[in-house]
Each structure stands twice: as C-alpha cells, then as structure tokens.
C-alpha positions as CSV (number, residue, x, y, z in Angstrom):
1,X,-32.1,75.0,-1.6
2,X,-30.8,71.7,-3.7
3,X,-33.4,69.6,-1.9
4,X,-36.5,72.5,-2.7
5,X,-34.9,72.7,-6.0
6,X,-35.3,68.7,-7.0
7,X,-38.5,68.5,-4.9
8,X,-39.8,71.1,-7.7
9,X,-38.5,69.1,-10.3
10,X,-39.9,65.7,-9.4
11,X,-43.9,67.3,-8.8
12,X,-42.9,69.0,-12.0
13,X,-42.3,66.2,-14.0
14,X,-45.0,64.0,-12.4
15,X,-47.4,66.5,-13.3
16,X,-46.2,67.4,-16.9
17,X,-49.2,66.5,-19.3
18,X,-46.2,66.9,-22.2
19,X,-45.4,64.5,-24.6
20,X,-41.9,61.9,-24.7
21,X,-39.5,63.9,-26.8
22,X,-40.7,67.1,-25.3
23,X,-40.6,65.9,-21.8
24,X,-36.9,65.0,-22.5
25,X,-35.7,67.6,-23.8
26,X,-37.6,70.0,-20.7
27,X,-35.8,67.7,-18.1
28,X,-32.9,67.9,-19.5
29,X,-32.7,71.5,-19.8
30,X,-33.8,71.7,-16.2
31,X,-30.9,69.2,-15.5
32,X,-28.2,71.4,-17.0
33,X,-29.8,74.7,-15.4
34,X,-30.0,72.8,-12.0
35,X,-26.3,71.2,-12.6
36,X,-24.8,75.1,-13.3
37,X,-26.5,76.5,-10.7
38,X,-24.9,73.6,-8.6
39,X,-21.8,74.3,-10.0
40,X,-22.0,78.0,-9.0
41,X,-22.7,77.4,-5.9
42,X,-20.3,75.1,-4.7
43,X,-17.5,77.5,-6.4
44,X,-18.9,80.0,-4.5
45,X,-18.4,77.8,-1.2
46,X,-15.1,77.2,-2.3
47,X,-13.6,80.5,-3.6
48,X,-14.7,82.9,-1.2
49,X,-13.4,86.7,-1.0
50,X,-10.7,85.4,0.9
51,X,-9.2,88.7,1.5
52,X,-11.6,90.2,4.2
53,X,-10.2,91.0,7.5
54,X,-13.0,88.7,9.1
55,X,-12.0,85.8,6.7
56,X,-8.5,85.7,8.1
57,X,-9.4,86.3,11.4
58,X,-12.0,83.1,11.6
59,X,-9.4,81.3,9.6
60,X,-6.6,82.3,12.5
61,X,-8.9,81.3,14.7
62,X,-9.9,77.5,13.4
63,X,-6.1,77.3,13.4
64,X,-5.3,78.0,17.0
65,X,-7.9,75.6,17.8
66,X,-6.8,72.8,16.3
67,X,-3.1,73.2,17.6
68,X,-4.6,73.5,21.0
69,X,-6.5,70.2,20.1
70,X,-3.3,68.5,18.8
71,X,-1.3,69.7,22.4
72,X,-4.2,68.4,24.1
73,X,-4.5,64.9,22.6
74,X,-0.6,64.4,22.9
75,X,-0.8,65.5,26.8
76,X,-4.1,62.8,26.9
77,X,-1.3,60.1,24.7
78,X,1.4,60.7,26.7
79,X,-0.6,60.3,30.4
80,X,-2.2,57.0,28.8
81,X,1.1,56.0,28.3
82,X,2.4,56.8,32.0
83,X,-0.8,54.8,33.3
84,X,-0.4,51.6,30.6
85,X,3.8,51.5,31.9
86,X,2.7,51.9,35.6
87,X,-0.4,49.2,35.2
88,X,2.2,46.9,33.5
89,X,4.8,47.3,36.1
90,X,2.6,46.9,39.0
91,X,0.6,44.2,37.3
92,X,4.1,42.4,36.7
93,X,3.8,39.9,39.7
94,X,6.9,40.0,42.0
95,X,8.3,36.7,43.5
C-alpha cells in the first residue's frame, strides 16, 4: 500500500504540468495526507482490539512458544557445555 501509494506520487509529480508555488503546495498536501494516513495505519497495527478471544489466544500461543524455545536453547547450552568439559578433559594430555 505505502509503496503503490509513493509510486503514485512520484509519476504524479513527474507528470504535473503545474507551476513552482503550486506544485509545492500540491506535494505537500499530498505529504501530510500520505504522512496521516501513515500514521493511522501504523496505530492501527499497534492498538488492535486487543480484547478478542482470538487475540489472546494467538498471543498465548507466541508465548508458549518462545518459553519452549528458551528450554530448548538452555538444554542445547547446557549439552555444549557437557561436550566443551569432556573435550577439555580428554584433550588434557596424561603423563
């Protein structure tokens, strides 16, 4: 949408047979129009009706995952750090 939305602009103002001030003045309204609809947007990204059941459940879910990712990489630390102390002690030569 942002992309389609400045592609517009730029053909629009490369083919605007308008005059200085008036070509100003048009891109900068189109600026500020394109800047609150931005604006907008992104609120609406980041404010959403948090209050639905599926909103909570997906949210539940993204956080089982990542403590099951977290157990994971501290079973994957801990057996690296079995397998560095065994290479070290075998490694360690024996007179």
């Amino acid at each position: 949408m942002i992309a389609g939305g400045l592609a517009g602009f730029a053909v629009g103002l490369l083919l605007a047979p308008e005059e200085g001030q008036k070509l100003r003045r048009r891109v900068a309204y189109q600026l500020e129009h394109l800047a609150d609809q931005l604006g907008a947007f992104i609120d609406h990204l980041s404010n959403p009706d948090g209050s639905s059941e599926a909103r909570r459940t997906g949210d539940q879910l993204v956080e089982d995952a990542r403590e099951k990712a977290q157990r994971i990489r501290d079973d994957i630390d801990a057996l690296l750090g079995e397998v560095r102390s065994g290479s070290a002690s075998r490694s360690t030569p024996t007179e």
